[in-house]
C-alpha distance (Angstrom), angle and dihedral (degrees) to the residues before:
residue distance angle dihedral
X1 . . .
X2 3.88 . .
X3 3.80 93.5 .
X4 3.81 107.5 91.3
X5 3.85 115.0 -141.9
X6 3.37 101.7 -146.4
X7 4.10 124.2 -6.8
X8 4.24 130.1 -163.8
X9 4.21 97.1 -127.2
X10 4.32 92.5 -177.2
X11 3.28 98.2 -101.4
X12 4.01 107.7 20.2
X13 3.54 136.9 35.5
X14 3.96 113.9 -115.3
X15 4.39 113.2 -158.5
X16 3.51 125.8 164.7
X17 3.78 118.8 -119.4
X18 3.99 110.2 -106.8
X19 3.42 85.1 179.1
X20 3.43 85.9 66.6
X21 3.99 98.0 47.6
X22 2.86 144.8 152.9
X23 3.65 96.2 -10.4
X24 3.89 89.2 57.6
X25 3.68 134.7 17.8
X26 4.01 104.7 -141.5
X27 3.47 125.2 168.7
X28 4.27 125.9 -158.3
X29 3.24 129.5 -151.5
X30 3.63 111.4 -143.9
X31 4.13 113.4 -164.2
X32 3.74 108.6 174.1
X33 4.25 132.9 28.3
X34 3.13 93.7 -98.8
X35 4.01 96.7 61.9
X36 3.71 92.5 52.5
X37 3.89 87.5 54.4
X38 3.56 98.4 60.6
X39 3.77 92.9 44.9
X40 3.76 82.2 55.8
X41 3.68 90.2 49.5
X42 4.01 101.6 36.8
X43 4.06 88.2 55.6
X44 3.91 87.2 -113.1
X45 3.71 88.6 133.4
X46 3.89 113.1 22.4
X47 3.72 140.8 162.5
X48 4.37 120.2 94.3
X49 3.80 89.1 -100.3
X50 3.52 105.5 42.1
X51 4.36 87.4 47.0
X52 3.94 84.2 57.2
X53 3.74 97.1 52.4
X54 4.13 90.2 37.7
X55 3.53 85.8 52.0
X56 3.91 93.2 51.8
X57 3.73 94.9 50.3
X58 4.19 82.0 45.7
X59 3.86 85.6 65.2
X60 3.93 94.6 32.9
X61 3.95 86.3 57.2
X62 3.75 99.7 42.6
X63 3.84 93.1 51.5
X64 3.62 91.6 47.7
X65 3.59 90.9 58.3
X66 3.71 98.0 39.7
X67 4.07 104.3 118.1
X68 3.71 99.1 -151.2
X69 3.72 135.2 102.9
X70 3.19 95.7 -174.0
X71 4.33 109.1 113.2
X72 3.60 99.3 -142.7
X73 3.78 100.6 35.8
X74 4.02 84.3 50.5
X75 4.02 80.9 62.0
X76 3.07 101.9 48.2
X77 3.71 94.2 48.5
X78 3.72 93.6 52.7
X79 4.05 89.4 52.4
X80 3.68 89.2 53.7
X81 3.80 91.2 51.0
X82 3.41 92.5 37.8
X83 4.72 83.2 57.3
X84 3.47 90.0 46.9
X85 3.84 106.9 53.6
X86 4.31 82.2 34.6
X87 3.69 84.8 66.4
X88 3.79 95.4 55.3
X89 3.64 99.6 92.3
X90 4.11 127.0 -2.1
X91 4.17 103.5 -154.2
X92 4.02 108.0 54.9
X93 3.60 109.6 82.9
X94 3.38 98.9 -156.0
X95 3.33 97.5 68.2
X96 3.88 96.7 73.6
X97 3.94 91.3 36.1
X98 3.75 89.8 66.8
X99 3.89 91.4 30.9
X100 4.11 82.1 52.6
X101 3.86 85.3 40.0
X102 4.02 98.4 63.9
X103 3.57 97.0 30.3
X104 4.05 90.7 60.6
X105 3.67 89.9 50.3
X106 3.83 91.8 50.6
X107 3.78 83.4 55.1
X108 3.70 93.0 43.8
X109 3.91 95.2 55.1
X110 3.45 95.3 38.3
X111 3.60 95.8 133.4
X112 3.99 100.4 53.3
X113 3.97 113.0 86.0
X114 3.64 123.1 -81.6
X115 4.08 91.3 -109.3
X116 4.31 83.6 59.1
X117 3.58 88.8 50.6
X118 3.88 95.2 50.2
X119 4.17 84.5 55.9
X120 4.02 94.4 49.2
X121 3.37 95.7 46.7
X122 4.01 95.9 50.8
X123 3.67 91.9 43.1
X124 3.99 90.6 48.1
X125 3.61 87.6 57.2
X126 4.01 95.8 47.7
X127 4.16 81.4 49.3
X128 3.98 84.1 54.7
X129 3.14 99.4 51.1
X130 4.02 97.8 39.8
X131 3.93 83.0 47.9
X132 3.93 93.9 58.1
X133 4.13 86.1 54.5
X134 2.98 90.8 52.4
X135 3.89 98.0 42.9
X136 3.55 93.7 53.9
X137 3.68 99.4 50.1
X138 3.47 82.9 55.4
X139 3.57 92.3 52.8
X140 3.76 100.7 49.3
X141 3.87 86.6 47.6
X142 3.81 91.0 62.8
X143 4.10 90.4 34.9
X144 3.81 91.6 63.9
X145 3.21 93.5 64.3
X146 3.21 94.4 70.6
X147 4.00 94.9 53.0
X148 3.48 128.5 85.4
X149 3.55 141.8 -148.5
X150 3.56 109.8 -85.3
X151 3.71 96.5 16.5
X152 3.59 134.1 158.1
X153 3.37 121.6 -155.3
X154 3.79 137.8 174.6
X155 3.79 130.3 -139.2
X156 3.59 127.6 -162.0
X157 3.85 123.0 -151.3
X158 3.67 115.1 -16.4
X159 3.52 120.9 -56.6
X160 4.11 106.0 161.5
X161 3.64 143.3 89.7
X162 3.84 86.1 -41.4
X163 3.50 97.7 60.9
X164 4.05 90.1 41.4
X165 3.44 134.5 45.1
X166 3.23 88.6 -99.0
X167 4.08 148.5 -33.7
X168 3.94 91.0 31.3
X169 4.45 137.4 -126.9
X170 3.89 105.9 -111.4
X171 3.59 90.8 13.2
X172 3.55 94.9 40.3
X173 3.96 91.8 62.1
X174 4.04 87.5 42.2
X175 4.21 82.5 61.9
X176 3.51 102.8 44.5
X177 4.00 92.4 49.1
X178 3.72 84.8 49.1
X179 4.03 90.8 48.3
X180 3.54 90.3 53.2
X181 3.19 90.7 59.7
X182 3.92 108.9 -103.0
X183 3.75 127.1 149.8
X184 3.66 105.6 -119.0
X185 3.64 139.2 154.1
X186 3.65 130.4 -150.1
X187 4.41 124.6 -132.9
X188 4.03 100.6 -160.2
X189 3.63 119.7 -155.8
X190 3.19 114.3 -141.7
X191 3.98 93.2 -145.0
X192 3.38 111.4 -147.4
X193 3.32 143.9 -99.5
X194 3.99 88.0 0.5
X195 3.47 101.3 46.7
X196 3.94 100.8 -135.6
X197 3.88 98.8 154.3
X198 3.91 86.8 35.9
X199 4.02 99.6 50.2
X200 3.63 99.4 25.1
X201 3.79 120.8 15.7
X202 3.68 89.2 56.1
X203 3.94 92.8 42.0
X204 4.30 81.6 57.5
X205 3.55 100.7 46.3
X206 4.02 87.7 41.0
X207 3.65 87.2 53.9
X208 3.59 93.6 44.1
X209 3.76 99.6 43.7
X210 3.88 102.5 -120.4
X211 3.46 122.4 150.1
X212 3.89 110.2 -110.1
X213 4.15 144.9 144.0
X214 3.84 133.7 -160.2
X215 3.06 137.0 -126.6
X216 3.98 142.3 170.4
X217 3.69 118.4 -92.0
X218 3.72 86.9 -109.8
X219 3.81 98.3 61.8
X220 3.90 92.2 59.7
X221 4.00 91.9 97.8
X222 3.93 95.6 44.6
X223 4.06 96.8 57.1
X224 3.59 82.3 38.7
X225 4.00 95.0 58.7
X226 4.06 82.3 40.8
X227 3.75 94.6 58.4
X228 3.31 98.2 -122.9
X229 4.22 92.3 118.6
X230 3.97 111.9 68.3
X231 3.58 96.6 166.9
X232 4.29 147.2 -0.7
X233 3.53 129.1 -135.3
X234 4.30 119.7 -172.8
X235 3.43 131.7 160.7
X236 3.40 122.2 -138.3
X237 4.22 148.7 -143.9
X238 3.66 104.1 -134.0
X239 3.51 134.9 -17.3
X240 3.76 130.8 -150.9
X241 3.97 124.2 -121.5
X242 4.03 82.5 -106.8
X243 3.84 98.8 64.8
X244 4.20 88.7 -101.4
X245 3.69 107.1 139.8
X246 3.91 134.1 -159.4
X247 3.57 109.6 -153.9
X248 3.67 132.1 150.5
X249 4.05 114.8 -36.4
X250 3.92 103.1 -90.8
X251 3.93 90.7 41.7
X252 4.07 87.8 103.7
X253 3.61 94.0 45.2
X254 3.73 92.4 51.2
X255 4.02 96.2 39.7
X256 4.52 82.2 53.6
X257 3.55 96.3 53.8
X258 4.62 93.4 37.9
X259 3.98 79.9 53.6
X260 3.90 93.4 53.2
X261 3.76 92.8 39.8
X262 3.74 89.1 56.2
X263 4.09 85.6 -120.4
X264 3.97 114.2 144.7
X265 3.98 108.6 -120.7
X266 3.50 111.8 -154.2
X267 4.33 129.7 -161.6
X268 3.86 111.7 -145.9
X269 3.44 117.4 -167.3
X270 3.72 149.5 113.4
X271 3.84 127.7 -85.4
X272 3.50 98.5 -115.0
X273 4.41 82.8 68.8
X274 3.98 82.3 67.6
X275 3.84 107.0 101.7
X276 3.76 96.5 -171.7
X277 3.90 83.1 177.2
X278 3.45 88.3 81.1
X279 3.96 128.0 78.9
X280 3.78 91.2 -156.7
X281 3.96 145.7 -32.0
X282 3.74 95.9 -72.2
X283 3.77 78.2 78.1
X284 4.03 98.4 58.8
X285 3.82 114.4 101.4
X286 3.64 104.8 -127.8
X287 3.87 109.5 -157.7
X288 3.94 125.7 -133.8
X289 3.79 107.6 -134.7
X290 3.88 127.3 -154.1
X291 3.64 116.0 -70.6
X292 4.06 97.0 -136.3
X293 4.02 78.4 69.2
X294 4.06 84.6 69.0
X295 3.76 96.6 37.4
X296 3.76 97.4 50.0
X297 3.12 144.0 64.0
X298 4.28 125.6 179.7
X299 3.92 77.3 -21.7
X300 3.73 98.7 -52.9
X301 3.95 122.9 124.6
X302 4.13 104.7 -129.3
X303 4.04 92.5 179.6
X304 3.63 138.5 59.1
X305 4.10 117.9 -90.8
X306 3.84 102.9 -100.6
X307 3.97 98.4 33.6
X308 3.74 108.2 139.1
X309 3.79 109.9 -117.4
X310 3.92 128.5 -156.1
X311 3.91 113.3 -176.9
X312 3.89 105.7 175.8
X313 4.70 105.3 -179.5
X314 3.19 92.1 -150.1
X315 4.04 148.3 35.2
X316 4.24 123.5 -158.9
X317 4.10 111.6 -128.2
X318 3.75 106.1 -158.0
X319 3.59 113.6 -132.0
X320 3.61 101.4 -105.4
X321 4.02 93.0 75.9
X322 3.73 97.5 55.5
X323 3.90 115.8 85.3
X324 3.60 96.2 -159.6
X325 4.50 140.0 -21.8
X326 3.49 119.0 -125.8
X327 3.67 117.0 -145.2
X328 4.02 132.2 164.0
X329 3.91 86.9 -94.0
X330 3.86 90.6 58.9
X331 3.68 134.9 -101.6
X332 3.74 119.5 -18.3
X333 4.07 107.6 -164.0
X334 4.03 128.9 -178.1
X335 3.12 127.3 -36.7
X336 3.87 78.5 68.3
X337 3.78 97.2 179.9
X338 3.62 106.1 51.5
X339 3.86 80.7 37.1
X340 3.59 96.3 61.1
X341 3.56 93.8 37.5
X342 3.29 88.3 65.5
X343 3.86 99.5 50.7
X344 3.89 82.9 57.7
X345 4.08 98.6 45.1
C-alpha cells in the first residue's frame, strides 16, 4: 500500500479520511489532542491497531503543546489527555494499552525536565507505530502458512493496512500468501451498516492486485454450502484471556456458520489485542454506535422516520469457533488459556 494510514508530521498528526474512501482520497491534518480524538471517535481512522498508534501520537501531540514547565502540572496534563482520547471509543483494546503505554513512561521519567519528556513521549509513539509494521509483517509471515495454493478465503470487516499503520492482520496474511506467490482469492464482506469490506477491503485488495468478489453479509452461508469458502480470516478488537474475541458485529455469525461448514476460522492480530484481564468475552465493552449509521446509506434514509434502530460495533465469538489466533509470536491454537498464558509468561 503506498497510502499511509496515519503519519507523525512534527508537530501534527496527518490521517487519511476513510470516511472518505474509496470514492475520495482525503487527508486531515490534525494539530492538537483533541483533533485526533474525534477522528478516533467519528470512525475517520479505524481498525484496533491503527486506534492504538492514533492514540499515541494523540498524547505525543498534546504534550508537545502543553505550555508549562512546571514537572507535576506537565503530569497532570498528560493524564487528562491521556482520559480524554481513552474515552473515544470503549471496545478496541489497544487503545488503552498504548494510552497505559505513555502514561507509565511519563511516570517512569518523572524526574527529567518537562522539555525531555516532550522528546520521549514523541519518539515512543514513532517506536509504536514502527513496532506495529513490524508486528504485522510478522504476523502475515506466520498466517501464510496456513494458506494454500488455490485458496479462497473470506474476510470480514477490514483488517489491513487501513486498520494498521501499515501492511495489515487478516489482510496482512492475505498479502504475504499472495507475495509468495499463491493463487488465492478473496470473499469480501461487505460489513454492515459501515461498509468496511465494501469501501475498504476491496479498495486494498484492488490496490494490491488480489483476486477477490463481494458479497452481502447475508450470502456468507450460501457460497459456504457451495464450496466455494475453504477458510476465514478476521481481525479482531480485543480478545479475552479465554480465546473469546470481539471483532466487528457479524464476526459471530460468520465464525457459527465456518464451524458448521467444517471451514477453519482464524483471528489475526497482534498481542497487545490480548486483554488477559479479562476471564472471558462477557467482559468486552461492546459500543452502541449512532443510529443515522443504520438509517443511511451515502446520505440517503432507507427506513421509515420512527423505526427503532439498534447498531451494536461489535459482536463477541466464543472461543470454541476459532481454529487458531495469529499473533507476531506465531500461531496460538486451543487450549487458548494456558496458550495465551504462555505468550505472556
Amino acid at each position: 500500500m503506498n497510502i499511509k494510514t496515519i503519519e507523525w508530521l512534527g508537530d501534527s498528526v496527518c490521517l487519511i479520511d476513510q470516511k472518505k474512501l474509496p470514492l475520495k482520497k482525503i487527508y486531515v491534518k490534525c494539530s492538537n489532542y483533541k483533533q485526533v480524538a474525534e477522528a478516533i471517535r467519528s470512525m475517520q481512522i479505524r481498525g484496533a491497531p491503527a486506534i492504538g498508534v492514533a492514540a499515541a501520537f494523540g498524547i505525543a501531540l498534546g504534550g508537545l503543546k502543553t505550555k508549562t514547565e512546571d514537572k507535576q502540572k506537565f503530569i497532570s496534563e498528560i493524564k487528562k489527555i491521556s482520559e480524554f482520547i481513552a474515552k473515544t471509543r470503549p471496545t478496541a483494546v489497544n487503545l488503552f494499552w498504548a494510552v497505559r503505554r505513555m502514561n507509565d513512561l511519563v511516570i517512569k521519567n518523572s524526574g527529567h525536565p518537562v522539555p525531555f519528556l516532550k522528546k520521549l513521549l514523541v519518539a515512543e509513539a514513532i517506536k509504536i507505530y514502527d513496532e506495529d509494521i513490524a508486528i504485522n509483517e510478522k504476523i502475515g509471515k506466520y498466517g501464510a502458512v496456513l494458506i494454500k495454493n488455490n485458496d479462497t478465503i473470506l474476510t470480514h470487516c477490514n483488517a489491513g493496512a487501513l486498520a494498521t499503520a501499515g501492511y495489515g492482520t487478516a489482510l496482512g496474511v492475505i498479502r504475504k500468501a499472495h507475495s509468495e506467490g499463491k493463487k488465492i482469492k478473496v470473499f469480501v464482506d461487505e460489513t454492515r451498516p459501515f461498509m468496511q469490506g465494501a469501501r475498504l477491503t476491496a479498495w486494498e485488495l484492488k490496490e494490491e492486485g488480489i483476486p477477490h468478489v463481494l458479497i452481502t453479509d447475508n450470502m456468507a452461508g450460501y457460497f459456504m454450502k457451495k464450496g466455494m469458502i475453504n477458510g476465514v480470516i478476521v481481525g479482531a478488537d480485543r480478545i479475552a484471556v479465554n480465546g473469546d474475541t470481539a471483532n466487528k458485529i457479524g464476526t459471530y455469525s460468520v465464525a457459527v456458520l465456518a464451524k458448521e461448514h467444517k471451514i477453519p476460522f482464524y483471528v489475526a492480530a497482534p498481542l497487545s489485542t490480548i486483554d488477559i484481564s479479562i476471564p472471558d468475552g462477557s467482559h468486552i465493552p461492546i459500543e452502541e454506535r449512532n443510529p443515522r449509521e443504520v438509517t443511511h446509506i451515502m446520505g440517503k434514509q432507507i427506513p421509515p422516520d420512527g423505526t427503532v434502530i439498534l447498531n451494536p460495533a461489535f459482536d463477541v465469538t466464543p472461543h470454541k469457533y476459532i481454529s487458531a489466533i495469529i499473533t507476531e509470536k506465531g500461531i496460538i491454537r486451543p487450549p487458548f488459556k494456558r496458550s495465551i498464558l504462555a505468550q505472556f509468561s
